[in-house]
ROZAPA-271070 format. One record per residue (C-alpha): residue number from 1; residue in three letters; x, y, z. Coordinates in steps of 0.001 Angstrom, whole numbers, plus 500000, padded with zeros to 6 digits. Layout:
+-----+--------+--------+--------+--------+
| num | residu |   east |  north |     up |
+-----+--------+--------+--------+--------+
| NUM |    ALA |      X |      Y |      Z |
...
+-----+--------+--------+--------+--------+
// end
This chain:
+-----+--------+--------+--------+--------+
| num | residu |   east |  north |     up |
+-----+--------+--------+--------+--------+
|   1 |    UNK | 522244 | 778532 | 178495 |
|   2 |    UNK | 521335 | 781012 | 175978 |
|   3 |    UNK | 517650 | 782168 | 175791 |
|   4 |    UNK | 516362 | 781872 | 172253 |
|   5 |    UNK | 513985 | 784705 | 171049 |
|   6 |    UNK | 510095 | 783595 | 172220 |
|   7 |    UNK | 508387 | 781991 | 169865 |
|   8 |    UNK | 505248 | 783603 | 171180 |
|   9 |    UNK | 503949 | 785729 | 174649 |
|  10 |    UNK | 501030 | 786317 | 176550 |
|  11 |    UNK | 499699 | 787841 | 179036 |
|  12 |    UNK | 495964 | 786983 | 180804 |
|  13 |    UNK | 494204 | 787004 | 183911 |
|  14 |    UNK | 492534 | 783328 | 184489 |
|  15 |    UNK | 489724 | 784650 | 186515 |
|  16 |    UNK | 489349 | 781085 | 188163 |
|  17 |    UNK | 490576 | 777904 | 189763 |
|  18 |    UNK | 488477 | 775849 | 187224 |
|  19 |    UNK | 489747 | 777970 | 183953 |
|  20 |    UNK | 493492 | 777631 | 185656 |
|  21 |    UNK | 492939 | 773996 | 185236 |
|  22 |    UNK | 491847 | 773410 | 182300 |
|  23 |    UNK | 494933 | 775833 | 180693 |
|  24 |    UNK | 497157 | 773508 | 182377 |
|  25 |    UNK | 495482 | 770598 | 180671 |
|  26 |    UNK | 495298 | 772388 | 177616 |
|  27 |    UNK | 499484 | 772810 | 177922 |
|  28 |    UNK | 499638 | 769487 | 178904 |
|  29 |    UNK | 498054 | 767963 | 175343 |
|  30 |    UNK | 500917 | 769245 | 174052 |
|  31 |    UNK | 503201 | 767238 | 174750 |
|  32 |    UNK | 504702 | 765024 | 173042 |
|  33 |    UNK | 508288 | 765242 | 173554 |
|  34 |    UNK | 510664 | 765537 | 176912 |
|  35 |    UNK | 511265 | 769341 | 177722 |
|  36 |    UNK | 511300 | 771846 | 180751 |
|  37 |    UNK | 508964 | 774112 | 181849 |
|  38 |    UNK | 509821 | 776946 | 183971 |
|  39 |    UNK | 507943 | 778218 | 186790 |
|  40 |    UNK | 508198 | 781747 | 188509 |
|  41 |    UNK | 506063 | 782930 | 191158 |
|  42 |    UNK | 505721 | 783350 | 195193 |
|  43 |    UNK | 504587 | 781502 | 197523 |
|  44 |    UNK | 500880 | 780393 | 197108 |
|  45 |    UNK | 500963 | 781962 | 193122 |
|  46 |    UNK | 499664 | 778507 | 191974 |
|  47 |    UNK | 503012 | 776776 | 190798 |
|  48 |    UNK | 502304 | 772788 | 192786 |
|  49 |    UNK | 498490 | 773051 | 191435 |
|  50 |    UNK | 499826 | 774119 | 187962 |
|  51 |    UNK | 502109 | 771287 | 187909 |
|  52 |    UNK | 499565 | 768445 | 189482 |
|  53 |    UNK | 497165 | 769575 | 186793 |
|  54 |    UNK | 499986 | 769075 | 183840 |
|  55 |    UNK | 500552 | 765437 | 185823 |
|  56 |    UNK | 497064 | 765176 | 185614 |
|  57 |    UNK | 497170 | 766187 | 182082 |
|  58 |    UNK | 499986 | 763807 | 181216 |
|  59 |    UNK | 497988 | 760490 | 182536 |
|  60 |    UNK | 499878 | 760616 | 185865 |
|  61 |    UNK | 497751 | 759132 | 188586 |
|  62 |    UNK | 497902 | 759446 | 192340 |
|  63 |    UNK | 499051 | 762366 | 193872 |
|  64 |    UNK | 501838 | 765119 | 192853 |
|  65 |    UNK | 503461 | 766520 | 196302 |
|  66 |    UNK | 505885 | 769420 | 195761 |
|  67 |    UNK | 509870 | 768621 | 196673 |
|  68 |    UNK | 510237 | 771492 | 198640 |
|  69 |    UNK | 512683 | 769607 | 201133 |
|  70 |    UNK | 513562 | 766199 | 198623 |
|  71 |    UNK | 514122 | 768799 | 195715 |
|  72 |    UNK | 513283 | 766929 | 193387 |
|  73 |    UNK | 510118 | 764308 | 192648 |
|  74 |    UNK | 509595 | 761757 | 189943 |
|  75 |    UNK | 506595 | 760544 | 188643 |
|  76 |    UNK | 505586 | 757808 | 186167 |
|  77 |    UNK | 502779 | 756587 | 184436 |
|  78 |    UNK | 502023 | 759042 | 181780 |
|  79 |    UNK | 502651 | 759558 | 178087 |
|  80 |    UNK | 505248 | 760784 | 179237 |
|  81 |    UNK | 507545 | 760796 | 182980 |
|  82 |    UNK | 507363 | 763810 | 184972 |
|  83 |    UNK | 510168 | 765070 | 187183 |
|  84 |    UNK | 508785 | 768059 | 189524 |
|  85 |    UNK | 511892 | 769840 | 190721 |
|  86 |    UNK | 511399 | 772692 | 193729 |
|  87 |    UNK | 514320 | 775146 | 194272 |
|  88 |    UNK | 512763 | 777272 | 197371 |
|  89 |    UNK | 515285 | 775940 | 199692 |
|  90 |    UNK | 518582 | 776038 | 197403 |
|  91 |    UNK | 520907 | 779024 | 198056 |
|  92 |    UNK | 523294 | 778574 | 196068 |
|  93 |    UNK | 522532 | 777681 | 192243 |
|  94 |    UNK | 525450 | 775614 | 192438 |
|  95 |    UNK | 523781 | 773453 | 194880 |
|  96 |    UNK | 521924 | 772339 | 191896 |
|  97 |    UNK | 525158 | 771009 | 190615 |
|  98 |    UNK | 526127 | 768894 | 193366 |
|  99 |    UNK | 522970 | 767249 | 193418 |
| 100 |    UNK | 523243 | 766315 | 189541 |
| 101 |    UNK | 520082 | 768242 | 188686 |
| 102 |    UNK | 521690 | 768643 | 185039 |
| 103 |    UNK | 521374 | 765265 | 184122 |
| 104 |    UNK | 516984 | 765770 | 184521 |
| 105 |    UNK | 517161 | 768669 | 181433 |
| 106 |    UNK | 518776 | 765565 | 179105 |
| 107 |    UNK | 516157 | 762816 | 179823 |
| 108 |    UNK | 513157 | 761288 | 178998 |
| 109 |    UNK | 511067 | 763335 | 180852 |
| 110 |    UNK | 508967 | 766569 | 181030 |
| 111 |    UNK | 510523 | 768589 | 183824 |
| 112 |    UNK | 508874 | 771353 | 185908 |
| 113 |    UNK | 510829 | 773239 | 187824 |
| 114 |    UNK | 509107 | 776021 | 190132 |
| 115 |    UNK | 511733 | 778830 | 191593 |
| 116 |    UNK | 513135 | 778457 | 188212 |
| 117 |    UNK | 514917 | 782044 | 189090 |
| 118 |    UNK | 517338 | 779928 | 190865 |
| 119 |    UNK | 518166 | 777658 | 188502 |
| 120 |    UNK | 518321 | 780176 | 185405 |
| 121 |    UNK | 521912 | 779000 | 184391 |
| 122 |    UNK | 520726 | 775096 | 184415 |
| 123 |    UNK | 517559 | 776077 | 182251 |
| 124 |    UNK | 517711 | 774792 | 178622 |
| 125 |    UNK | 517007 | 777652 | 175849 |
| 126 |    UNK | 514191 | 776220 | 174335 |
| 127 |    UNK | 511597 | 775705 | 177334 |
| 128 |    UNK | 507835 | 776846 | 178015 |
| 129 |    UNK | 508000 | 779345 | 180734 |
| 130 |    UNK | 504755 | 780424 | 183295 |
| 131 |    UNK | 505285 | 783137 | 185247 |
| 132 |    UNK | 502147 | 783243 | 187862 |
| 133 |    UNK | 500791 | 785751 | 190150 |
| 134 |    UNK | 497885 | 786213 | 192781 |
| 135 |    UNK | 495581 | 789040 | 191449 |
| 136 |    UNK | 492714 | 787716 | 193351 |
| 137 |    UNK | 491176 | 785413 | 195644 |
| 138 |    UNK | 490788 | 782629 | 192696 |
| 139 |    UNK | 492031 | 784594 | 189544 |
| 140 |    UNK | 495731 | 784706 | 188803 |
| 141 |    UNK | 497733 | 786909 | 186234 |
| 142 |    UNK | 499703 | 784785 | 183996 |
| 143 |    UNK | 502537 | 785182 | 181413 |
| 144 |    UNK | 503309 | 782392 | 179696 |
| 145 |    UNK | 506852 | 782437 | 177389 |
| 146 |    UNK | 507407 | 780395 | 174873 |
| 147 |    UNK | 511249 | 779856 | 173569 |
| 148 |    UNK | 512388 | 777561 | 170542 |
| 149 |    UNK | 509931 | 775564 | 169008 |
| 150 |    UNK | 510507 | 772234 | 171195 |
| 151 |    UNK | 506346 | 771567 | 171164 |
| 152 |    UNK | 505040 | 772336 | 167543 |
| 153 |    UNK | 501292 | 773222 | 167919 |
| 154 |    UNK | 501802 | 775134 | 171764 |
| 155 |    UNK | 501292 | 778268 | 170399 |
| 156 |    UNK | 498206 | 778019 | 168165 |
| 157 |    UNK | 496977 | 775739 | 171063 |
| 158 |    UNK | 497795 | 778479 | 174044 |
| 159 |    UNK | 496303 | 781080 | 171362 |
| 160 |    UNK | 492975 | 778894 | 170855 |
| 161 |    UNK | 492295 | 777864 | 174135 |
| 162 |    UNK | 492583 | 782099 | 175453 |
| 163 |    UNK | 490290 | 782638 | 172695 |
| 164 |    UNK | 487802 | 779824 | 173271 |
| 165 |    UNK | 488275 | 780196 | 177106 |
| 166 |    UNK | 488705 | 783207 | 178781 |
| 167 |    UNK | 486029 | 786182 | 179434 |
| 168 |    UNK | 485632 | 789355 | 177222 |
+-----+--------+--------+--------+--------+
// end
């Protein structure tokens, strides 16, 4: 699907665990409509904590496991349904197709999908990506993307919360 210009970029270094948290819940006030968000990032980059910290965000209780051999996870509970989709083991994109994934971009729900590279031809345009690195023992590089304009209020929200949150 095409890629719409971003809406906004940027990139910081979350020096912590803690501070990578509390972005995630930050993201996760947002919102307040179904969408995907995009994760990129190797192994141990932070993708399953992001994405139990968004559940956590979201009102989700209990715990968020990652998919990596069910693919795909659903969870309920929260202002909104979260479906956490992991595409480490697929090979083939259209792998992705014979399972049905399509049908989880046109729901109800806010869906995460980490190895998103894999997937890039299932991806809707408009769609919050997070593209997360190691750069420390704790502290992880992150660039977060923001295409269309599916969450009104992400960007000043993203832009606030580096302002108000992260060292000088």
């Amino acid at each position: 699907m095409p890629n719409p210009i971003p809406q906004a970029e940027w990139s910081i270094e979350v020096p912590s665990l803690e501070l990578t948290l509390s972005l995630a819940g930050e993201i996760a006030r947002q919102f307040a409509a179904p969408g995907t968000v995009a994760f990129f990032g190797g192994l141990g980059s932070g993708k399953t904590t992001f994405i139990q910290a968004l559940g956590a965000g979201l009102g989700i209780r209990g715990a968020i496991t990652s998919p990596t051999y069910t693919i795909v996870n659903r969870y309920e509970g929260g202002r909104l349904p979260l479906v956490h989709v992991d595409c480490y083991r697929i090979a083939r994109e259209s792998e992705l197709y014979e399972i049905g994934l399509e049908e989880v971009f046109n729901g109800d729900s806010l869906v995460c999908i980490e190895w998103a590279e894999r997937a890039q031809g299932l991806l809707p345009g408009e769609r919050l990506e997070l593209r997360l690195s190691n750069s420390g023992p704790s502290s992880r590089s992150v660039r977060i993307i923001l295409r269309g304009n599916l969450w009104p209020g992400m960007a000043q929200a993203i832009s606030r919360w580096i302002e108000e949150s992260l060292p000088r």
